[in-house]
Phi, psi and omega in degrees: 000144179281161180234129187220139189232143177252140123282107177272124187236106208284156173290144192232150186053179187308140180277137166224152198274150194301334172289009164220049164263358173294355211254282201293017158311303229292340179290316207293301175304323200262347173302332178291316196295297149349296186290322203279011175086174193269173203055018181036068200290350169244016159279128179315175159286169180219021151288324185297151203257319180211163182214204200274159183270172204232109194256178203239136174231345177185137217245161191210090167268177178235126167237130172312353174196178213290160200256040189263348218259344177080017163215246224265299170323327150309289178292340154302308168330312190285312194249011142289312198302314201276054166212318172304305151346293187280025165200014149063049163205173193262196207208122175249101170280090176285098188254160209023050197273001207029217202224020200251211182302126153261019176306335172240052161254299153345292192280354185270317176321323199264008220240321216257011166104010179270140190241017178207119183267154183214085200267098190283051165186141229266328174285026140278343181303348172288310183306302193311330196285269164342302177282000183259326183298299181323289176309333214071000166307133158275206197178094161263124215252177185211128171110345156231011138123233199291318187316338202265022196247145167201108171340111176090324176237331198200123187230116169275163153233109171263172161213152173249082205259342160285006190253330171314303177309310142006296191282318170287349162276349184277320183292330209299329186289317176298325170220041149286147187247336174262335185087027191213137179230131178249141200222128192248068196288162185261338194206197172249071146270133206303302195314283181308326173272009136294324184302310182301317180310311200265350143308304169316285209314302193268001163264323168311300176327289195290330169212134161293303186276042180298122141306151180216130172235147186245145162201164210221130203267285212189159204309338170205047211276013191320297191264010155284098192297313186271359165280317173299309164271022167253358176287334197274326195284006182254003182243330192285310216274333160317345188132285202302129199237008175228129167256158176204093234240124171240100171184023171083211164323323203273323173344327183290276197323326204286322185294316142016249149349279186302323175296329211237331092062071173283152189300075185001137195314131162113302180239145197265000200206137165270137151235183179223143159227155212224170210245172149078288194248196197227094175280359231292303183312326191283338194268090165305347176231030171040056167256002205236103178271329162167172206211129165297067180293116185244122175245113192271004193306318198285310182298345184270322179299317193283349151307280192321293174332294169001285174328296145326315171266351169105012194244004178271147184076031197253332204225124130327116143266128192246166187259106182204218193255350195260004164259023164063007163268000167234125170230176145247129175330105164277122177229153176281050198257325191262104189313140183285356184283313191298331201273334206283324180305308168313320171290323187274358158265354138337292182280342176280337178313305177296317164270357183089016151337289181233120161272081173319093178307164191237097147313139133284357202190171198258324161335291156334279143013279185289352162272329182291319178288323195284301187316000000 
């Protein structure tokens, strides 16, 4: 059996969602960057093409908040247990780590014996980068592309979190009953408005004259549950009898809203669908049709293998439909006639078929929709 340890860690200052925490970082990074002088001489190097392979005896992640939440701090966990579990070796979870330096959170892991770091949150990767050079740890990161590669120490993950959204916006098309879709975001965040894009995208596929409404909880609404819900419910009363609901912590307010909610002229039912994790245990009201699941589990093997063979930290990974770690949730809410239809804009997603527009902005977005 693996043996595994929690770490409880308390959060220290105001919580920001990880996914913008390179945003409330950002001081943090460039002062590091700064000290270490130019040409930033204490980020490992990233010229060597390969180096000797490493083999793993205890994998140590750091996450910014408790790994509980049935989103993004979950699913790293969950799927850091499950690569320890498929490689027989233990596991330290350092959970509520907040957003401020995770470097001796990093060093206490690597101090108690792990030999492969999983720094879950994307304003960690400057630091996370720095302590792997420093330790010799490798360390895998999220968020910063090729900067985040460093042969042997440092392996990025990325994501095309838009080819998921694609399929869900196709079903979202397929069995709206008002012709109107609501799309919520919690922030201007790069992941949702690529998500909001490819939503759009794939409900024009399936029906061009779908309505789309964008709406926005706050400048950083990630944990306002109650800002989500009045927002979405201000899209329900517009019409939209489907959400396709982005927001962390707020994602609770937005299902919120859908449970309690009346349904718009045109539908007798509301639904929600969700980003990241598998709320599927929490819907007591058979409101949740389905979630753009990014499972980090298939990007964690292939690092480690990496690792082994002397090739980590050579390549960007991306989290996508065709390395089976961005799916969308089959639940039975969903006709088999309809999901069979998905799979096959699936397989076209994958061969290059359908070609998944990429928003950079939210602008973008409201251009695609208005188009």
């Amino acid at each position: 059996m693996v043996r595994e340890r929690m770490v409880r860690v308390r959060a220290r200052g105001m919580a920001v969602a990880p996914l913008a925490a390179a945003v409330a970082l950002l001081a943090l990074a460039l002062a590091l960057a700064g000290a270490s002088g130019c040409g930033g001489d204490s980020l490992p190097d990233t010229t060597t093409s390969s180096v000797a392979g490493r083999s793993i005896s205890r994998i140590g992640i750091v996450a910014p908040e408790e790994a509980n939440d049935f989103g993004w701090n979950q699913e790293g966990a969950d799927a850091a247990r499950r690569l320890a579990d498929s490689l027989g070796v233990e596991i330290e979870v350092a959970d509520g780590a907040g957003y401020d330096d995770p470097g001796p959170v990093l060093r206490q892991l690597a101090d108690d014996g792990s030999d492969l770091l999983i720094a879950w949150a994307s304003g960690y990767n400057v630091v996370a980068r720095q302590t792997a050079g420093e330790l010799d740890v490798p360390v895998i990161v999220i968020g910063a592309f090729e900067e985040g590669l460093a042969p042997g120490l440092s392996q990025d993950l990325e994501t095309r979190a838009q080819e998921g959204a694609y399929l869900a916006g196709f079903l979202a098309a397929r069995m709206t009953k008002t012709g109107t879709l609501g799309i919520v975001m919690s922030a201007d965040d790069e992941n949702w408005v690529k998500m909001a894009g490819g939503f759009v995208a794939g409900a024009r596929a399936a029906e061009p004259a779908t309505k789309l409404l964008l709406a926005q909880v706050g400048q950083a609404g990630y944990a306002d549950a109650a800002g989500g819900k009045r927002v979405t419910e201000g899209v329900i009363a517009a019409g939209a009898d489907i959400v396709f609901g982005m927001g962390d912590g707020s994602s609770f307010g937005m299902i919120q809203a859908v449970e309690t909610a009346t349904p718009p002229a045109g539908a007798d039912k509301l639904w929600f669908i969700d980003v990241i994790g598998d709320k599927t245990s929490l819907d007591k009201k058979g409101v949740y049709l389905t979630s753009v699941w990014w499972d980090y589990q298939p990007l964690f093997e292939r690092a480690a293998k990496a690792l082994e063979e002397g090739t980590f930290g050579t390549q960007v990974y991306y989290l996508d439909l065709a390395g089976d770690g961005l799916k969308l949730l089959q639940t039975p809410h969903v006709p088999e006639d309809l999901w069979k239809e998905i799979e096959d804009v699936k397989a076209d997603i994958i061969d290059g078929t359908v070609e998944v527009p990429v928003t950079e902005s939210k602008t973008e977005v409201e251009a695609l929709i208005g188009g």
